[in-house]
C-alpha positions as CSV (number, residue, x, y, z in Angstrom):
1,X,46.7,-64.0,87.1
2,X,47.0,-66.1,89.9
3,X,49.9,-68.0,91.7
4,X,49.0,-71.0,93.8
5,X,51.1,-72.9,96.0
6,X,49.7,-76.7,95.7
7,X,46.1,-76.0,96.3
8,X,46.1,-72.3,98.5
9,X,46.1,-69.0,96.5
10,X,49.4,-67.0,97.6
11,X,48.9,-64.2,95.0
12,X,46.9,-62.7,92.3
13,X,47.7,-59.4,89.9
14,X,45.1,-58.3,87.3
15,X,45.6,-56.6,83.8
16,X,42.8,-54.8,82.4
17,X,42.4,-52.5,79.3
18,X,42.1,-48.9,79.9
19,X,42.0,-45.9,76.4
20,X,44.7,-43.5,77.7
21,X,45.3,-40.1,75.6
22,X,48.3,-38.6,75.2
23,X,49.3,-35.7,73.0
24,X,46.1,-36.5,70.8
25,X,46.7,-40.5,70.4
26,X,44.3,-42.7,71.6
27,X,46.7,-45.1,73.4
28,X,45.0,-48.9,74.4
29,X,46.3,-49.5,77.6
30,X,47.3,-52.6,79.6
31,X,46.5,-51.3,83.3
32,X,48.1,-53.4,86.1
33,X,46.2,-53.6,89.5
34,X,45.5,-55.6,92.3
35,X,49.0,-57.1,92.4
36,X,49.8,-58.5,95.9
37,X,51.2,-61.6,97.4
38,X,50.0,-63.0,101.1
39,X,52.2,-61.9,103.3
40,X,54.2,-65.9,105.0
41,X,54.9,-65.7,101.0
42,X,56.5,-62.2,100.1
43,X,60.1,-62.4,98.9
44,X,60.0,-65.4,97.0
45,X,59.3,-64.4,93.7
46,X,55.9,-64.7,93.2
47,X,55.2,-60.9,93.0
48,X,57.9,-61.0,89.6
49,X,56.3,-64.3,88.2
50,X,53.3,-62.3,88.1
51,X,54.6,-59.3,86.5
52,X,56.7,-60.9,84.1
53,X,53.6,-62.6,82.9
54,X,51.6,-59.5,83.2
55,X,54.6,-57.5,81.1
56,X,54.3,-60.3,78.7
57,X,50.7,-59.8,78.1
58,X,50.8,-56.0,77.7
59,X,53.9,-56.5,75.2
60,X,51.6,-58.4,72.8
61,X,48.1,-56.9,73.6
62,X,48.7,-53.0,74.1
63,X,50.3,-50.3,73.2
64,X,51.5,-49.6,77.0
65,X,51.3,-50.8,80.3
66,X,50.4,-48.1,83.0
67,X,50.0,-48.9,86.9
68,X,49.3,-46.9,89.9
69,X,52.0,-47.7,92.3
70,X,52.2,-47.0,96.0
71,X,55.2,-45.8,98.1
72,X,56.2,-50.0,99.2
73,X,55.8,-51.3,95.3
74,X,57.3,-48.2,93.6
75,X,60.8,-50.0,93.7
76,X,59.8,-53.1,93.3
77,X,58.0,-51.7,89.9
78,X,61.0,-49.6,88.6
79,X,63.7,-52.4,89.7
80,X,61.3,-54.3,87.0
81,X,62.1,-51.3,84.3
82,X,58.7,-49.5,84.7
83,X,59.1,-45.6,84.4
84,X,57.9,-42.9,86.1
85,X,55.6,-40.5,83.9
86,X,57.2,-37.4,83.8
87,X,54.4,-35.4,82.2
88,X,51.1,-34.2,84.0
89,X,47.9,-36.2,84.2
90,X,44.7,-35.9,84.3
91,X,41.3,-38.2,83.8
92,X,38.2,-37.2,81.5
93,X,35.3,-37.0,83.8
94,X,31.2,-36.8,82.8
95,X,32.0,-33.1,84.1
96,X,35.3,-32.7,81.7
97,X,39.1,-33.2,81.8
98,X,40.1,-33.0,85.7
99,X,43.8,-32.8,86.2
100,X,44.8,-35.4,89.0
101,X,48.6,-33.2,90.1
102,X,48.5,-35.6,93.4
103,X,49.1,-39.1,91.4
104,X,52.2,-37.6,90.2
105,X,54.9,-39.6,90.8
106,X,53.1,-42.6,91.3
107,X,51.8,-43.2,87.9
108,X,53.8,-45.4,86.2
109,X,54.5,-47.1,82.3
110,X,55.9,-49.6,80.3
111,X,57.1,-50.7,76.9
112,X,56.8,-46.8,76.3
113,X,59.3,-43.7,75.1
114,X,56.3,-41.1,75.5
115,X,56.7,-39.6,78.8
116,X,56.8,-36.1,79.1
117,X,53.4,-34.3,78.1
118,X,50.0,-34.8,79.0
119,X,48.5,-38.2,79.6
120,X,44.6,-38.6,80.0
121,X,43.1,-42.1,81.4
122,X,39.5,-42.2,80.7
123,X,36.4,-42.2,83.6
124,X,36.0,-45.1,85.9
125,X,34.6,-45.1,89.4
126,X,36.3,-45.1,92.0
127,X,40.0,-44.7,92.2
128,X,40.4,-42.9,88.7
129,X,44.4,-44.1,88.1
């Protein structure tokens, strides 16, 4: 997604699909990243015209919606009614499952009551959540 204002780009926010697992159901994921608005344009609403649209798109295309927020967006995201996953993570690496303890907290879902046990995201490069 992206937000102009006439003709300049203020802000862009990406959903992409991810499998997640989580207590032995293959979830199809709608994973939120790159959200962020230039900064002369902050607090004016673009960041939640490109979430609700975002939310939109993972209510009719996924089973959830999973982001990794950091410490500035986390209220931002929850103010929006994302929650917190409560249950440990990991990733499935080429080498096996690896369990990530240090993105807990940070991980968060939507459109979801699972919460509690295990979630797995599949391999990517990179930053794995």
């Amino acid at each position: 997604m992206l937000a102009y204002e006439e003709d300049e780009l203020i802000g862009h926010a990406a959903v992409i699909q991810r499998r997640l697992v989580n207590d032995g159901v293959t979830l199809r994921a709608g994973y939120v990243e790159g959200v962020a608005v230039r900064a002369d344009r902050r607090r004016r609403g673009v960041a939640g015209t490109l979430m609700a649209e975002i939310e939109g798109i993972i209510e009719r295309a996924y089973d959830l919606g999973t982001l990794g927020a950091s410490d500035d967006g986390l209220p931002f995201y929850l103010g929006r009614g994302w929650r917190t996953w409560e249950g440990p993570l990991s990733v499935l690496t080429p080498g096996g499952v690896v369990h990530t303890p240090e993105e807990q907290g940070g991980i968060l879902v939507y459109g979801t009551d699972r919460s509690g046990s295990l979630l797995c995201a599949d391999f990517r490069d990179g930053d794995v959540w």
